[in-house]
C-alpha positions as CSV (number, residue, x, y, z in Angstrom):
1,X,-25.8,24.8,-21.2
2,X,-22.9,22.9,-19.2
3,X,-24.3,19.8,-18.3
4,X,-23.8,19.2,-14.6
5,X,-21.6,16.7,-12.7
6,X,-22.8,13.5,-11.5
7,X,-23.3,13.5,-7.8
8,X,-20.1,11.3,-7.0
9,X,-19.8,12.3,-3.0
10,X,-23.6,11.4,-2.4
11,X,-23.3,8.3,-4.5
12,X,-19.8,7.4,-2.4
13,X,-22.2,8.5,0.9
14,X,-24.8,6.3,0.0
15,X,-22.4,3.4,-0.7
16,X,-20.6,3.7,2.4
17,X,-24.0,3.7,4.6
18,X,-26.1,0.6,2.4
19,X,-23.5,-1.2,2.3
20,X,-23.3,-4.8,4.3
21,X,-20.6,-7.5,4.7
22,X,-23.1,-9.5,2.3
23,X,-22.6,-8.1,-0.7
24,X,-19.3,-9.3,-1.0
25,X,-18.3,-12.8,-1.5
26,X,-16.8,-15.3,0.3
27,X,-13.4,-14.8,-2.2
28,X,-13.3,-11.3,-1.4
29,X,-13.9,-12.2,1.8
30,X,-10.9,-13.9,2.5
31,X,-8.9,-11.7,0.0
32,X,-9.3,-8.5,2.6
33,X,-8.6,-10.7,5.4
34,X,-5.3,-11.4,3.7
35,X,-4.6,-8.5,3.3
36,X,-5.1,-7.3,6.6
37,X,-3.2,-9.8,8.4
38,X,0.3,-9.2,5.7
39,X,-0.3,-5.0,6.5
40,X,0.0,-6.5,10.2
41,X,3.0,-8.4,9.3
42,X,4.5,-5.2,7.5
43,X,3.7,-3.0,10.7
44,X,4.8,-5.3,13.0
45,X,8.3,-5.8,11.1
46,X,8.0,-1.9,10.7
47,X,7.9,-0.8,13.9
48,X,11.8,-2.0,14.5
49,X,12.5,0.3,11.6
50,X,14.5,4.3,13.1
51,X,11.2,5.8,11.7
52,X,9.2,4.1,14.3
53,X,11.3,5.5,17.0
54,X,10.5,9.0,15.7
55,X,7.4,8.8,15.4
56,X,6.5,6.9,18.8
57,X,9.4,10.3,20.5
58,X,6.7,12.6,18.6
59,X,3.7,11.4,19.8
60,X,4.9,10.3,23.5
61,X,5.3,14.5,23.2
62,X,2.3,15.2,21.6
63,X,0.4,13.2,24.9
64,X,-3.8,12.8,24.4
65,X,-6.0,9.7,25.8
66,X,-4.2,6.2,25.0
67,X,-7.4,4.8,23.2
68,X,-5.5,2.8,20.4
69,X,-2.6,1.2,19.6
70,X,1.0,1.0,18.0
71,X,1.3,-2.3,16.8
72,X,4.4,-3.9,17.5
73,X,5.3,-1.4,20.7
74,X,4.3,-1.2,24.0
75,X,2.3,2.3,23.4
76,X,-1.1,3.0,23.3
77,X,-1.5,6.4,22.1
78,X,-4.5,8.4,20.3
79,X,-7.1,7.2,17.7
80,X,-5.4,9.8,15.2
81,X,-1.7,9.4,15.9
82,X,-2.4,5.6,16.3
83,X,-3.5,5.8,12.5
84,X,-0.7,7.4,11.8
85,X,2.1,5.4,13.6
86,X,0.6,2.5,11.9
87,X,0.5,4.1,8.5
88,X,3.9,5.1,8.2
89,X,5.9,1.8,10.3
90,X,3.4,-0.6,7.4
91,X,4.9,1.0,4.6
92,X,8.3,1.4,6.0
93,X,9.4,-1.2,4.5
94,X,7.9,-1.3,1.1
95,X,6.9,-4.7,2.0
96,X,3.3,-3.8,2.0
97,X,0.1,-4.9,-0.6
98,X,-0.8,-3.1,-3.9
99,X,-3.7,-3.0,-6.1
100,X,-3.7,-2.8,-10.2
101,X,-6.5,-0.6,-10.6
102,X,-5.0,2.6,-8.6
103,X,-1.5,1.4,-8.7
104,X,-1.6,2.3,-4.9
105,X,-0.9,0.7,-1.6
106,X,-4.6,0.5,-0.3
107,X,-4.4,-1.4,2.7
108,X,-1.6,0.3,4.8
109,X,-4.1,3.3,4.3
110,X,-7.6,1.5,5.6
111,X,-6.1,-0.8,7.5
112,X,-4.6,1.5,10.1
113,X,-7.7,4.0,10.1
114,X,-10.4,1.2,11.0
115,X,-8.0,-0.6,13.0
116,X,-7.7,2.1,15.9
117,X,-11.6,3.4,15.5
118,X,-12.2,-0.3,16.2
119,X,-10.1,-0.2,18.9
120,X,-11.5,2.8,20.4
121,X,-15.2,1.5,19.5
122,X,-14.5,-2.2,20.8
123,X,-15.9,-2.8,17.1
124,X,-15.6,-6.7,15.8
125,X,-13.6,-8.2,13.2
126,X,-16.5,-8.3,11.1
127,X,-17.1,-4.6,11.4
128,X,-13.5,-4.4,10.3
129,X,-13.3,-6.1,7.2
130,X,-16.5,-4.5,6.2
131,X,-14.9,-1.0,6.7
132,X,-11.6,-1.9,5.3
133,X,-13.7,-3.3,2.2
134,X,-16.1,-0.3,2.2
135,X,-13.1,1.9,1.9
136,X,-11.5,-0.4,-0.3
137,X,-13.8,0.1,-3.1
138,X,-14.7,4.3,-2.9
139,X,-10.7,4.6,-3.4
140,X,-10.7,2.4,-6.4
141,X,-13.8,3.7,-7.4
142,X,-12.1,7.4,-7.7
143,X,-9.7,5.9,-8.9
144,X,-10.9,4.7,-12.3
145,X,-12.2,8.3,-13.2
146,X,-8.7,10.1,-12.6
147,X,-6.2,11.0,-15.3
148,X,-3.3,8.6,-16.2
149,X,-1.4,11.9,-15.4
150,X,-2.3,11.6,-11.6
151,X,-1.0,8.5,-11.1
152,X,2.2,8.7,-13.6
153,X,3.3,12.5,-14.3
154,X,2.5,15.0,-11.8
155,X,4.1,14.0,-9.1
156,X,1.4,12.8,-6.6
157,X,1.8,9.9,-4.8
158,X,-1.4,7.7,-5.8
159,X,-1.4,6.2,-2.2
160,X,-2.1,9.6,-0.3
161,X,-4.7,11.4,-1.9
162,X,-6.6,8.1,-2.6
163,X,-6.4,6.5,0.5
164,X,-6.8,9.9,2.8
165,X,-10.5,9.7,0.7
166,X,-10.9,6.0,1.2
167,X,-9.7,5.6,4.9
168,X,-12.2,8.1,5.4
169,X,-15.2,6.3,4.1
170,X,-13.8,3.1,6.1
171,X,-14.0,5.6,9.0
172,X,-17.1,6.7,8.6
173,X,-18.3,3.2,8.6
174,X,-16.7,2.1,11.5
175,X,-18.4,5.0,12.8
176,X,-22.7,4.1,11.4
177,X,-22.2,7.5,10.6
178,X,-25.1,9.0,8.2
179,X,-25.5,9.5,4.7
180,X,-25.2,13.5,5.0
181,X,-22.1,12.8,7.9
182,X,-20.3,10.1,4.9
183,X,-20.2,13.1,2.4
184,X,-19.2,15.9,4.5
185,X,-16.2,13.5,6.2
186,X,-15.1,12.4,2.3
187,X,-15.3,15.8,1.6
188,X,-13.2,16.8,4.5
189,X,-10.8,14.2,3.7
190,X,-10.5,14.9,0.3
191,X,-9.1,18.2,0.9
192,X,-6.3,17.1,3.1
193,X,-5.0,14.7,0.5
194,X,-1.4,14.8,-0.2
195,X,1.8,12.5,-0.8
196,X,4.7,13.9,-3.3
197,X,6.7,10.8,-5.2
198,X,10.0,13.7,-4.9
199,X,10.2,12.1,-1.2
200,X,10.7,7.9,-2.7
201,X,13.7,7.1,-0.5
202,X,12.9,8.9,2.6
203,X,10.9,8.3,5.6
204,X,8.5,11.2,3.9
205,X,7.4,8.0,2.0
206,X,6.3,5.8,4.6
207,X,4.7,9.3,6.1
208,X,2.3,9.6,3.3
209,X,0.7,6.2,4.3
210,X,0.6,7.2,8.1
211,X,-0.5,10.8,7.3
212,X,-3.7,9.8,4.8
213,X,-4.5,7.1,7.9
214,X,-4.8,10.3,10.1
215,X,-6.4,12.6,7.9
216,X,-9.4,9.7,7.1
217,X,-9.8,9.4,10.9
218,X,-9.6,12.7,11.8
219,X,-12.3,13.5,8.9
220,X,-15.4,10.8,9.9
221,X,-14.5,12.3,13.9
222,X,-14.4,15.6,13.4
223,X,-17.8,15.7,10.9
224,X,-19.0,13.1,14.0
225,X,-18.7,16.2,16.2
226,X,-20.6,18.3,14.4
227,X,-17.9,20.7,11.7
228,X,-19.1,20.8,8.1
229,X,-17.4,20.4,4.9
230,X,-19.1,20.5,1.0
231,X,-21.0,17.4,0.1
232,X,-19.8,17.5,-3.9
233,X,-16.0,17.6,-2.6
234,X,-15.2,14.7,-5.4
235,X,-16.6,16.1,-8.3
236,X,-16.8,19.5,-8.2
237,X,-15.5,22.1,-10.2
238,X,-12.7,22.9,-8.4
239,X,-12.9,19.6,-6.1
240,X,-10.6,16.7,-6.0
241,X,-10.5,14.8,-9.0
242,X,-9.9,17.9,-11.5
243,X,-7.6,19.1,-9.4
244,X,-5.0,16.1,-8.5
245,X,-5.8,15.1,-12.1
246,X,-3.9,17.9,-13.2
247,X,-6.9,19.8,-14.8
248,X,-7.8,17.4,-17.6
249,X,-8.4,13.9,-18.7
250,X,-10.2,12.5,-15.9
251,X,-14.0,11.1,-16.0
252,X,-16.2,11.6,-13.3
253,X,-19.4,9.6,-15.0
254,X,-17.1,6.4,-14.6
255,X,-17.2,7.0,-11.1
256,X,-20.6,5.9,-9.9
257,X,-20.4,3.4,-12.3
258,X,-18.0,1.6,-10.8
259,X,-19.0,2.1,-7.6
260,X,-22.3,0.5,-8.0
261,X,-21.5,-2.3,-10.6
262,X,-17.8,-3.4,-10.0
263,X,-16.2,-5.1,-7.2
264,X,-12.7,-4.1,-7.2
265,X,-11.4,-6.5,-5.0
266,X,-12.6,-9.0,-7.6
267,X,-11.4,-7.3,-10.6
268,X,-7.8,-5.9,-9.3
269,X,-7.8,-7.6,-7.0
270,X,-4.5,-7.1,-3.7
271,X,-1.4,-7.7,-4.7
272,X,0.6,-9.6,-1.9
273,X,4.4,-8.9,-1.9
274,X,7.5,-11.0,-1.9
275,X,10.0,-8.8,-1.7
276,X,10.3,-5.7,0.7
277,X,10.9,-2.7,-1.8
278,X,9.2,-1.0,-4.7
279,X,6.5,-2.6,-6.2
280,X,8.0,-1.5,-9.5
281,X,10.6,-3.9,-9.2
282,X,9.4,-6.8,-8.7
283,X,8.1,-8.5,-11.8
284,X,12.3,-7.8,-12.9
285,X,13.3,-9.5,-9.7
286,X,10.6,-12.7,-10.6
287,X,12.2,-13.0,-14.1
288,X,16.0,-12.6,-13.3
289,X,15.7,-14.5,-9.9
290,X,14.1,-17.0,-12.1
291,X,17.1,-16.8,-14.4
292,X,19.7,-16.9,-11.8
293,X,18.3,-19.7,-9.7
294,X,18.7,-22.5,-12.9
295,X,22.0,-21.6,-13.5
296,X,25.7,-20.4,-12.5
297,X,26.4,-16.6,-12.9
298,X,30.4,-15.1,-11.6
299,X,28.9,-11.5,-11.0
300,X,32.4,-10.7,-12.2
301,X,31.2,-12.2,-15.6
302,X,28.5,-9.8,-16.3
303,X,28.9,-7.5,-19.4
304,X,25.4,-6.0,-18.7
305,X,21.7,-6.1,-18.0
306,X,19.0,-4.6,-19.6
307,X,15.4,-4.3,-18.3
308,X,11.8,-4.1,-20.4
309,X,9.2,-2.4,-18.0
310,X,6.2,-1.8,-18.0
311,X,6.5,2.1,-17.3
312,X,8.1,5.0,-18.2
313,X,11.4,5.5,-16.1
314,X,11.9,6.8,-13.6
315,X,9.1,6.6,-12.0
316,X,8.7,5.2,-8.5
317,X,12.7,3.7,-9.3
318,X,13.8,7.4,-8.9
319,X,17.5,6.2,-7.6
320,X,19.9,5.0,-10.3
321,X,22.4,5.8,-8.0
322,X,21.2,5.2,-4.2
323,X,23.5,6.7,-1.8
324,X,21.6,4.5,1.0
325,X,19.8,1.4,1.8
326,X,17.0,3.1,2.0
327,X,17.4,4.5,-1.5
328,X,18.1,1.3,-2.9
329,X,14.2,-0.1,-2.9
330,X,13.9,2.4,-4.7
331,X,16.3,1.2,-7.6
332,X,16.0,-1.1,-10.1
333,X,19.6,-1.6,-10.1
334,X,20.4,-2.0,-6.5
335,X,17.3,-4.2,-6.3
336,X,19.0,-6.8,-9.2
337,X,22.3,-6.3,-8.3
338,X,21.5,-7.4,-5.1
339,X,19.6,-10.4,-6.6
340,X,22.7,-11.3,-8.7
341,X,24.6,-11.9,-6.1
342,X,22.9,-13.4,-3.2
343,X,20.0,-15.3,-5.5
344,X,16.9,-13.7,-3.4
345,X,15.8,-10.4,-2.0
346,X,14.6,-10.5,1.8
347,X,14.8,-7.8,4.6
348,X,18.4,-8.2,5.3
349,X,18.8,-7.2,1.6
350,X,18.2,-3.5,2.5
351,X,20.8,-3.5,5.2
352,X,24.3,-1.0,5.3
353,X,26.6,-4.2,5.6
354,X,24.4,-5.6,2.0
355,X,24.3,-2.4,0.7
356,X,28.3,-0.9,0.7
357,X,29.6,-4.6,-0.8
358,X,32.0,-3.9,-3.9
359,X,30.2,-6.9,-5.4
360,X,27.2,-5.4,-5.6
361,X,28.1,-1.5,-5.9
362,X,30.2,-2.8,-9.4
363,X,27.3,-4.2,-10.7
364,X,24.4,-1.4,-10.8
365,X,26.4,0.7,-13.6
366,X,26.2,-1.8,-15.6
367,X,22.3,-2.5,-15.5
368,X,19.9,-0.6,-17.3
369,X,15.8,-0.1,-18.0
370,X,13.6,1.1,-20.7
371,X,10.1,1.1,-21.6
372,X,8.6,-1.2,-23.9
373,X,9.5,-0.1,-27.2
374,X,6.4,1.4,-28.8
375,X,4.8,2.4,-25.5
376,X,6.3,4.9,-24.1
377,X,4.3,7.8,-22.8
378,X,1.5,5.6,-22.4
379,X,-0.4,4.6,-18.8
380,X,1.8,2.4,-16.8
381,X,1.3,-0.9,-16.0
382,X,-0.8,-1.8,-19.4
383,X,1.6,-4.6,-20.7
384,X,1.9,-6.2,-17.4
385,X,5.2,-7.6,-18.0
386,X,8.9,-6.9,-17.5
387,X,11.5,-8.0,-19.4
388,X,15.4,-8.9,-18.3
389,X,18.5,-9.3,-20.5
390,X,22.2,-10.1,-19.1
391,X,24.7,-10.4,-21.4
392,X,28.1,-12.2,-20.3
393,X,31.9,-10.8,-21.0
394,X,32.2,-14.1,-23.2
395,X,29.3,-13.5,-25.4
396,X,26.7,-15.8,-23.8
397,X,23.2,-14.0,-23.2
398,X,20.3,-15.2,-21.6
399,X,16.5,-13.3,-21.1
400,X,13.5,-14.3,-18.9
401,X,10.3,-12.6,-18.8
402,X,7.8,-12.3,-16.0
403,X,4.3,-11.6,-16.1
404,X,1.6,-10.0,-14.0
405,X,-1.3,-11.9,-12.5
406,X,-4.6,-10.5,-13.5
407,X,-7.1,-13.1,-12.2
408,X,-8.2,-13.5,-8.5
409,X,-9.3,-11.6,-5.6
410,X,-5.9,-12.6,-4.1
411,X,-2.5,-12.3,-6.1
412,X,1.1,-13.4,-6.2
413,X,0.6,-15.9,-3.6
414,X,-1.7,-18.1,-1.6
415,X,-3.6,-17.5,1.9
416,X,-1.0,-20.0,3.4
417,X,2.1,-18.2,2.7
418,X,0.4,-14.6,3.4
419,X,-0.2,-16.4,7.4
420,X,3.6,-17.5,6.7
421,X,5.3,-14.0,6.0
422,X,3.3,-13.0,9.0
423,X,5.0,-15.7,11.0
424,X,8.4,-14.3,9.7
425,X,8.0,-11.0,10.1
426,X,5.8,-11.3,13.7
427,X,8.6,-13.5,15.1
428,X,11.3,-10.6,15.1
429,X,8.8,-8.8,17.7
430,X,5.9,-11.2,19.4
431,X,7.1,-14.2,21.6
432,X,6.9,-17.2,19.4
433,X,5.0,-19.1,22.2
434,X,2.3,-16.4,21.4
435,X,2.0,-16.6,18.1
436,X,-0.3,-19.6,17.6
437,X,-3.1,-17.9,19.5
438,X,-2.5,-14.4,17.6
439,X,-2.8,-16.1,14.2
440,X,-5.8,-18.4,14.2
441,X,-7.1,-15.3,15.9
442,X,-6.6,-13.3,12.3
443,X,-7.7,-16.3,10.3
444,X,-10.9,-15.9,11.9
445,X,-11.4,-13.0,12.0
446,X,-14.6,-12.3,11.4
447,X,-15.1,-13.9,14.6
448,X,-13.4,-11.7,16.8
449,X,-15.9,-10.0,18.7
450,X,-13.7,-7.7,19.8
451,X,-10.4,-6.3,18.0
452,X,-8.8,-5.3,21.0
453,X,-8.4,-8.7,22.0
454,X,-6.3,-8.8,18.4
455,X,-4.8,-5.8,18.6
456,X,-3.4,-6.4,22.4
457,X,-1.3,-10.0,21.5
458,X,0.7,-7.3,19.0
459,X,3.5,-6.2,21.4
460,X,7.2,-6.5,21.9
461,X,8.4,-9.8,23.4
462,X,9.5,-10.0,27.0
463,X,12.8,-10.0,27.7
């Protein structure tokens, strides 16, 4: 007889609704609330980005009742398009965190989900890093049991159909929604998951962040008002983890497993970022900036470059030849030619005037990357290192290698410099005189009693 699957959408339900801001530590804690105030940094940077401007025209057309909204603009829009304005301007920029264990962008998912049901709710700070966290762990969660295929081979985007399922669950806490409610609205989310890496390059990318935002919301709200979905939606036969693993190769046992005996934000941990493009780039950038900051390199001098990563290209680095800036976080060879030449990546590196220079458009032929030898085919990410080799016209070579860290709820850099690339990024929007107020404001935030009073110190600077 087939043995039947484990009952992963009641276990996820039953999670969502048990679970209290005590269970997690005080590391984790302050992990999540790092993460939430860099995916505010991200959006706020974001919103100066074109994509912002079409998305704010779109849903300045689409009207509805202001009850959330768009950080860094002066708009206040609906719950759902508030989700998804904030989705998409956070993840303009590539700026925004990842995690190991689902080789996703988690937080520019939940974060923009609970954010505007808080808003809409007048919820607390506590109540939203105990939603973000709640949703946090059901993605991961799923995550462990689906096929290496899912997140490397098919095509799918890991950050849509995994965070549409967890911004849903964050949702639905936000929410105190019941048991029965959690499953149908994870269910309902699960079949709107969607996210194509084709689109890398284009604002379809950032989109995917904004769009699973919506989809969560619009799940826990529309199960809230009484429409049904299944309540097996995860594990089914013909339910979400068969199908966006590709039909085979994923394990649905892990599943509760995980969910009731590991804390993901413990074990994988967020991964903070330093440089505003592809994640897949930026142990190379650590090892040649590394390389290039101890010593003196004439661009013109450089036979070539060769990369070790730890994946099989292309993957997310899908432009060998960008055509645009947009394109170019996207490249491994734009993103270390770029390095080469100026000796850091920041915003302004991902600019038309940095992008068209002769200096740097000369260089990208002549850099290359290649898996690991003796791993290719195998799940990304598994050596956690990347490799870098320039050679020189006159026969000098040098190498540096840079490693992944695997320990810590919090990754890549400390608390303080998190609150620091806030300040950065914040200052090209918010009145510095403002700024003080707004921050201590999210390093507290589990005192907050309100997140509107957050949420409303997030506009434009006057004129």
């Amino acid at each position: 007889m087939p043995t039947e699957p484990p009952a992963i959408t009641q276990a996820i339900a039953q999670y969502v609704h048990d679970t209290q801001i005590e269970d997690f530590n005080e590391e984790t804690i302050q992990a999540a609330k790092a993460a939430i105030i860099d995916s505010l940094a991200c959006m706020i940077a974001g919103s100066l980005e074109p994509l912002a401007d079409v998305l704010c025209q779109y849903i300045r057309e689409e009207g509805g009742r202001p009850t959330a909204s768009v950080i860094g603009k002066q708009i206040k829009t609906t719950t759902t398009n508030a989700a998804l304005v904030n989705g998409a301007i956070g993840h303009a920029l590539d700026y925004d965190d990842i995690t190991e264990v689902t080789k996703t962008h988690p937080t520019v998912v939940l974060l923009p989900a609970v954010l505007a049901l808080a808003e809409e709710n007048m919820s607390s700070g506590r109540d939203l890093l105990l939603a973000y966290l709640v949703g946090f762990e059901v993605a991961c969660s799923i995550g462990v049991g689906m096929s290496p295929a899912y997140f490397d081979e098919l095509g799918w985007h890991p950050t849509g159909p995994l965070g549409t399922v967890g911004a849903s669950a964050g949702a639905s806490k936000i929410l105190r929604m019941s048991k029965d409610k959690v499953a149908m609205a994870v269910s309902l989310a699960a079949s709107q998951g969607a996210g194509l890496r084709q689109n890398f390059g284009t604002m379809t990318k950032p989109f995917h962040a904004g769009n699973a935002a919506r989809c969560g919301v619009a799940a826990a709200r529309l199960i809230n008002l009484g429409f049904t979905a299944g309540s097996d939606t995860i594990e089914g036969p013909f339910g979400f983890m068969k199908a966006f693993s590709g039909g085979s190769n994923f394990f649905p046992e892990t599943v509760i497993t995980s969910l009731q005996s590991t804390c993901h934000m413990d074990e994988s941990g967020i991964e903070i970022k330093k440089y505003p493009c592809c994640g897949s780039a930026h142990l190379s950038l650590d090892a040649l900036l590394s390389l290039v900051s101890s010593r003196s390199i004439d661009p013109a001098e450089i036979e070539k470059i060769s990369v070790l990563v730890d994946f099989d290209p292309p993957r997310s680095l899908i432009h060998s030849n960008p055509t645009t800036p947009l394109e170019g976080k996207f490249s491994m060879e734009y993103c270390l030619a770029s390095a080469i030449v100026d000796k850091h990546v920041g915003l302004d590196t991902f600019t038309a005037d940095k992008f068209e220079r002769n200096t740097v458009q000369s260089l990208m032929p002549k850099i290359s990357m290649e898996r690991i030898p003796g791993n290719e085919g195998k799940p990304s990410w598994m050596e956690g290192f990347h490799e870098v080799h320039l050679s020189l016209k006159n026969g000098e070579q040098f190498s540096n290698r840079a490693s992944r860290t695997r320990r810590g709820s919090l990754r890549g850099v400390t608390f303080s410099e998190v609150v620091s690339k806030f300040q950065d990024c914040a200052s090209l929007v918010i009145d510095e005189d403002s700024l003080p107020e707004l921050i201590d404001s999210l390093v507290n935030l589990e005192k907050v009693t309100d997140m509107n009073q957050v949420t409303s110190r997030m506009i434009p600077q006057s004129n």
